[in-house]
NUKE-81908 format. One line per field, with one value per atom (N, C-alpha, C, O, CB): residue number from 1; residue in one letter; atom name; x, y, z. Coordinates in nm, 3 decimals, decimal comma. Glycine has a CB too. Layout:
REM NUKE-81908
seq	(NUM/...) .
type	(A/...) .
atom	(CA/...) .
px	(X/...) .
py	(Y/...) .
pz	(Z/...) .
This chain:
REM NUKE-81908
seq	(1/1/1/1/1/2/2/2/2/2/3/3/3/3/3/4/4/4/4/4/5/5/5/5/5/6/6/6/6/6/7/7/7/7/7/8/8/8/8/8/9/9/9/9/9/10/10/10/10/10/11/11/11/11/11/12/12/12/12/12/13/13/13/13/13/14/14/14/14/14/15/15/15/15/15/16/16/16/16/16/17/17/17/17/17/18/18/18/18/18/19/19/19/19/19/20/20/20/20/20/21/21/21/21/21/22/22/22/22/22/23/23/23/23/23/24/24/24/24/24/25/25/25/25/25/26/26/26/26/26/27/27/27/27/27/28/28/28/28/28/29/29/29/29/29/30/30/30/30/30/31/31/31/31/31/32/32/32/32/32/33/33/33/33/33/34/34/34/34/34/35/35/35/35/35/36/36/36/36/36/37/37/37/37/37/38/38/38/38/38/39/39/39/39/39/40/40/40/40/40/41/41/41/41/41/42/42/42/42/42/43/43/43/43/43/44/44/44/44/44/45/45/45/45/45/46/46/46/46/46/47/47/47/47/47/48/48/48/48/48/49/49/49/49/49/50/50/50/50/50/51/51/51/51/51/52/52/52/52/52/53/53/53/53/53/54/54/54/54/54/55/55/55/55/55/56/56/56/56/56/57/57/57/57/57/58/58/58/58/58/59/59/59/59/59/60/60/60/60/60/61/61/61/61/61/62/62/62/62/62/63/63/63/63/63/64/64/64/64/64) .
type	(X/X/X/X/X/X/X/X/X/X/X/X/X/X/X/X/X/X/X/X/X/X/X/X/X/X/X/X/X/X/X/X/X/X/X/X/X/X/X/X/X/X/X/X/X/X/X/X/X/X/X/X/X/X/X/X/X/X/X/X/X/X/X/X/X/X/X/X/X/X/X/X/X/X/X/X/X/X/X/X/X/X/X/X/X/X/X/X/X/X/X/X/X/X/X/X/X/X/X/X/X/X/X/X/X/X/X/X/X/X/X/X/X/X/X/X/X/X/X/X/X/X/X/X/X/X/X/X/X/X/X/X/X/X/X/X/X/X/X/X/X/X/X/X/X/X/X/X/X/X/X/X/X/X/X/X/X/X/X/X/X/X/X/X/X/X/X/X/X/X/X/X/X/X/X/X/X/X/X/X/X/X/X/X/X/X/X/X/X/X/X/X/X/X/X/X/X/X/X/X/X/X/X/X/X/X/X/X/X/X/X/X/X/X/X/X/X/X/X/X/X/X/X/X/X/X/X/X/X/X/X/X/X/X/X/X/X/X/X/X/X/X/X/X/X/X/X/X/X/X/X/X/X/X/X/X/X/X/X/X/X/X/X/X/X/X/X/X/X/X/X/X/X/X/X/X/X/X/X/X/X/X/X/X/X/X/X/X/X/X/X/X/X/X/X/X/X/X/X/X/X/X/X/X/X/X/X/X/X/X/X/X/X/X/X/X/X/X/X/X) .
atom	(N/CA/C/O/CB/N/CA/C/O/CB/N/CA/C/O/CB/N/CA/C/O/CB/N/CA/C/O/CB/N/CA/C/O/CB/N/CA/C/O/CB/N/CA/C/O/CB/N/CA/C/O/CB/N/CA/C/O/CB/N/CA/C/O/CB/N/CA/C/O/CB/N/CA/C/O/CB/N/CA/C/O/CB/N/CA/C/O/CB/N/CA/C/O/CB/N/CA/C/O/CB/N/CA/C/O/CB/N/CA/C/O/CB/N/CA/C/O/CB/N/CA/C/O/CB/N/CA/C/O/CB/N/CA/C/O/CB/N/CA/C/O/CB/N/CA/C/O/CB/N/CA/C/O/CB/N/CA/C/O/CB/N/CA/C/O/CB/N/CA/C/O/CB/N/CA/C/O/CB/N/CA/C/O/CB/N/CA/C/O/CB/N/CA/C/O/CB/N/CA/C/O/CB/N/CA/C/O/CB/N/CA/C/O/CB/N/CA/C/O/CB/N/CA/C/O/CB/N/CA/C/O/CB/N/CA/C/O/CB/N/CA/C/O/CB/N/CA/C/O/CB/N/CA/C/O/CB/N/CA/C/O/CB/N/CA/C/O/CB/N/CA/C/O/CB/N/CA/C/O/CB/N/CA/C/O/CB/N/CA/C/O/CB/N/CA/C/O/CB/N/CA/C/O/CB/N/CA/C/O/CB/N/CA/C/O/CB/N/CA/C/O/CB/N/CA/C/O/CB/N/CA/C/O/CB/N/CA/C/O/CB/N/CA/C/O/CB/N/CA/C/O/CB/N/CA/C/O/CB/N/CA/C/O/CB/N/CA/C/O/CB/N/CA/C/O/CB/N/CA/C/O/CB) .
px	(-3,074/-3,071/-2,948/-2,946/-3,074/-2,841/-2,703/-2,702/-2,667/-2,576/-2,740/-2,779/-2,902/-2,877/-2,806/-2,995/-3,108/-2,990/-2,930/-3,262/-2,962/-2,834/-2,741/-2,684/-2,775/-2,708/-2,606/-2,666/-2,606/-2,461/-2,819/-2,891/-2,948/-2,965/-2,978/-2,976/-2,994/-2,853/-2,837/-3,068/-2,789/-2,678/-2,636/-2,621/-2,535/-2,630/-2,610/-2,707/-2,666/-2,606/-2,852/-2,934/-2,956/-3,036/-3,020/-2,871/-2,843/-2,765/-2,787/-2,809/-2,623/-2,518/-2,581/-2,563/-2,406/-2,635/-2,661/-2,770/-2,766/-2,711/-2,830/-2,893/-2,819/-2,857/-3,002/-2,744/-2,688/-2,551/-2,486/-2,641/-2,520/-2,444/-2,520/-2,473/-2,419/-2,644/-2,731/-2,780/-2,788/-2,875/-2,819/-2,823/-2,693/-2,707/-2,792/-2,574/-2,462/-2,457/-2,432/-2,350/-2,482/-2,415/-2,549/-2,499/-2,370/-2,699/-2,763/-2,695/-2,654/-2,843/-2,693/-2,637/-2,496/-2,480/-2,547/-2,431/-2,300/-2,345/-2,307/-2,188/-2,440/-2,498/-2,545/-2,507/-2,593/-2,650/-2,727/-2,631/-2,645/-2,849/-2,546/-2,437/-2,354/-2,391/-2,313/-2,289/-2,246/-2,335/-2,279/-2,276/-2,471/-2,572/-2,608/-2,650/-2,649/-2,543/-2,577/-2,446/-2,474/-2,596/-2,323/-2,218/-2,166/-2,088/-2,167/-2,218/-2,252/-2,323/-2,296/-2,284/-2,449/-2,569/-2,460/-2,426/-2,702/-2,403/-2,387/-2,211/-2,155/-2,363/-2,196/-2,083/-2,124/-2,121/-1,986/-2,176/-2,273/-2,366/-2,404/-2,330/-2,400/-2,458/-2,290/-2,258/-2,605/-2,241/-2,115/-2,018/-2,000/-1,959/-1,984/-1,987/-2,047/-1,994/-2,044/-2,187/-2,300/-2,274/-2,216/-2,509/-2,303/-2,239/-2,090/-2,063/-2,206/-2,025/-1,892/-1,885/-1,823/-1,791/-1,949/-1,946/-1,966/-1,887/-2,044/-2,116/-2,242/-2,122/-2,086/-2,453/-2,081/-1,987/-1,847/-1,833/-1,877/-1,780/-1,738/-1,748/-1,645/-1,768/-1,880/-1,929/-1,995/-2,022/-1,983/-2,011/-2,065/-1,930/-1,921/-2,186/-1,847/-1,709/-1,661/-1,613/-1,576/-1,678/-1,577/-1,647/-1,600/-1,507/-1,806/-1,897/-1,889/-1,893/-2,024/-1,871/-1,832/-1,695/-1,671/-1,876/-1,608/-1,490/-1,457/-1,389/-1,429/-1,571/-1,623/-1,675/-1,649/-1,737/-1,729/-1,831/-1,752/-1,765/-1,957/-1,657/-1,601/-1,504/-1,462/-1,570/-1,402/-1,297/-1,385/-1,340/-1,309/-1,560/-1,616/-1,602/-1,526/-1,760/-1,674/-1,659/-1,540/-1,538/-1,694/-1,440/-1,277/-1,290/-1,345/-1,117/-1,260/-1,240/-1,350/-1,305/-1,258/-1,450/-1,551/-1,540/-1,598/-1,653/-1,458/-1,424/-1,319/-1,286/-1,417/-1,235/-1,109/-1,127/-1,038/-0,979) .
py	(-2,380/-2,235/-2,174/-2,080/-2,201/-2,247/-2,189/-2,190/-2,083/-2,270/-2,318/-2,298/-2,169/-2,107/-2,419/-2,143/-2,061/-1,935/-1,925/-2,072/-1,875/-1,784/-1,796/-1,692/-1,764/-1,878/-1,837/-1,865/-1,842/-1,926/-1,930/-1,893/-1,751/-1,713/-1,969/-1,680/-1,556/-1,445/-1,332/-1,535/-1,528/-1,437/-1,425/-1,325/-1,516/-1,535/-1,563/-1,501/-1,406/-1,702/-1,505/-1,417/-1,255/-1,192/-1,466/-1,201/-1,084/-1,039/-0,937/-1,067/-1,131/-1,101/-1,081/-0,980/-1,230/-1,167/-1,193/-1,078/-1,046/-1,338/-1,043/-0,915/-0,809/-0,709/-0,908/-0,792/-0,666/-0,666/-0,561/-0,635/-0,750/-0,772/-0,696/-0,623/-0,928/-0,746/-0,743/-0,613/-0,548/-0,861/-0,555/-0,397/-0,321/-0,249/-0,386/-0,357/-0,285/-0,279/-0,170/-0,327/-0,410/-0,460/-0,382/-0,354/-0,635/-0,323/-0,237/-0,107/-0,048/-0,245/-0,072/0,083/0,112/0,193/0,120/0,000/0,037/0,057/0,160/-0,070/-0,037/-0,060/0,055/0,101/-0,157/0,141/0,274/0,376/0,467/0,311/0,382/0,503/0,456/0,524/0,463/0,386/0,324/0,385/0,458/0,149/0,338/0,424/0,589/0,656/0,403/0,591/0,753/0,833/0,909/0,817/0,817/0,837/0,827/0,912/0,760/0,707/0,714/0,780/0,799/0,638/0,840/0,905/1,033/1,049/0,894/1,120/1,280/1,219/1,286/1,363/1,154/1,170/1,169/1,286/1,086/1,086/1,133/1,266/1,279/1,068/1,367/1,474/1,557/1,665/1,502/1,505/1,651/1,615/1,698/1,648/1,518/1,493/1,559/1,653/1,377/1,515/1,602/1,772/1,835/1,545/1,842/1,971/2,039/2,138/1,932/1,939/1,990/1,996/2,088/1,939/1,893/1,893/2,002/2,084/1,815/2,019/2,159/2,283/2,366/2,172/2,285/2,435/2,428/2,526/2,408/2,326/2,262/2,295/2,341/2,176/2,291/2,296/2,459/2,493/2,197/2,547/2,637/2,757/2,844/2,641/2,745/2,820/2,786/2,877/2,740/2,679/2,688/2,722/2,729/2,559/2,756/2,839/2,978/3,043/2,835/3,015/3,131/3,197/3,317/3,176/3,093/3,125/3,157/3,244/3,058/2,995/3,043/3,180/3,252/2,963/3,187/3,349/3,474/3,566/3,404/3,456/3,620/3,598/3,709/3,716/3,491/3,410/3,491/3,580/3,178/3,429/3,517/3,620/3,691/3,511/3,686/3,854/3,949/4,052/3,924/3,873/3,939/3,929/4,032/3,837/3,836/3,799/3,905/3,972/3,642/3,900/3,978/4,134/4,215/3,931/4,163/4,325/4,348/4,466/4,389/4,272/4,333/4,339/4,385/4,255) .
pz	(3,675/3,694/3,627/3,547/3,843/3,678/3,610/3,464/3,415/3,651/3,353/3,252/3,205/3,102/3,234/3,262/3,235/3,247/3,140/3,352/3,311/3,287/3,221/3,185/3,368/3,193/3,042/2,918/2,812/3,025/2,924/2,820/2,786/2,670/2,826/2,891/2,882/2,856/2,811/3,003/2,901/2,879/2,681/2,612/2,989/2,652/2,504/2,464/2,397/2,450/2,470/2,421/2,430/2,361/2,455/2,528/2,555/2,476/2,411/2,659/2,466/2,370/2,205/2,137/2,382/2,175/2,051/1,986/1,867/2,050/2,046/2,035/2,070/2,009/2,104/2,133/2,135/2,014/2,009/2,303/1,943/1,852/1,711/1,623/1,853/1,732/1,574/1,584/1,479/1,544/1,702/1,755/1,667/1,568/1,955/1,729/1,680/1,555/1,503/1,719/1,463/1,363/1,296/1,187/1,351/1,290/1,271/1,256/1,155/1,352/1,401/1,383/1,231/1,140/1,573/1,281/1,175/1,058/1,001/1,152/0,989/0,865/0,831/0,723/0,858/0,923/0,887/0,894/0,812/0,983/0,965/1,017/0,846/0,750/1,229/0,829/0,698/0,541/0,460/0,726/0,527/0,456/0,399/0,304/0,525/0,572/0,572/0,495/0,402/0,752/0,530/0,526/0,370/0,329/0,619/0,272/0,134/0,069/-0,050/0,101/0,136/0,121/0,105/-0,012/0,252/0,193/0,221/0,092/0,005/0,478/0,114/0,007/-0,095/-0,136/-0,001/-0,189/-0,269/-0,311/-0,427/-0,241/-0,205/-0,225/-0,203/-0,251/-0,116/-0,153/-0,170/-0,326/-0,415/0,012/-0,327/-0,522/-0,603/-0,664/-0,579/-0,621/-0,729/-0,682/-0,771/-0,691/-0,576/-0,519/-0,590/-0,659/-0,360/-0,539/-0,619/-0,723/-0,776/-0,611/-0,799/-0,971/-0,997/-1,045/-1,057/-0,956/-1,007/-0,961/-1,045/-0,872/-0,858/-0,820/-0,974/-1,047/-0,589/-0,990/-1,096/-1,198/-1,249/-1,106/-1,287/-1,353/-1,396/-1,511/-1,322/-1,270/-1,293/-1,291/-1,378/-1,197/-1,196/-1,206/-1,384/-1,452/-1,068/-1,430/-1,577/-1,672/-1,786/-1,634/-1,635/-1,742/-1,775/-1,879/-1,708/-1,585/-1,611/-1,638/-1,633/-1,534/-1,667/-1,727/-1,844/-1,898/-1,715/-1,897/-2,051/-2,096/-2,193/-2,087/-2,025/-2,075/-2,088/-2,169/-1,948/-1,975/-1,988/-2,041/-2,072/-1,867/-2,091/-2,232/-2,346/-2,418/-2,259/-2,347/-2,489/-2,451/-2,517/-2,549/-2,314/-2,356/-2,401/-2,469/-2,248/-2,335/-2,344/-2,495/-2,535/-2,263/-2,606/-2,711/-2,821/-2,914/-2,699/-2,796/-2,832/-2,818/-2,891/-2,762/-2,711/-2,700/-2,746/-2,734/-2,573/-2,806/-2,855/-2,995/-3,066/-2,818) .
């Protein structure tokens, strides 16, 4: 009996390990995932602020 309980007990543990060691992995996933979309975001904001810097550099230049 005392063995049958600490067999269950190890099997309790051991699953609730691979549970955790799950969650971290997806929580981990996700966390690469939204960094990744705030990168590409910033670029594009990046990218679109120094266009329009470009443009009115031409318009200034163009009106004088």
């Amino acid at each position: 009996m005392i063995e049958q309980n600490k067999a269950c007990t190890m099997i309790q543990s051991r699953y609730r390990g691979y549970q955790a060691r799950t969650k971290y992995q997806n929580i981990q996933e996700q966390n690469k995932a939204c960094t990744m979309i705030q990168s590409r975001y910033r670029g594009y904001q990046a990218r679109t602020k120094y266009q329009n810097i470009q443009e009115q550099n031409r318009l200034q230049l163009t009106a004088c």
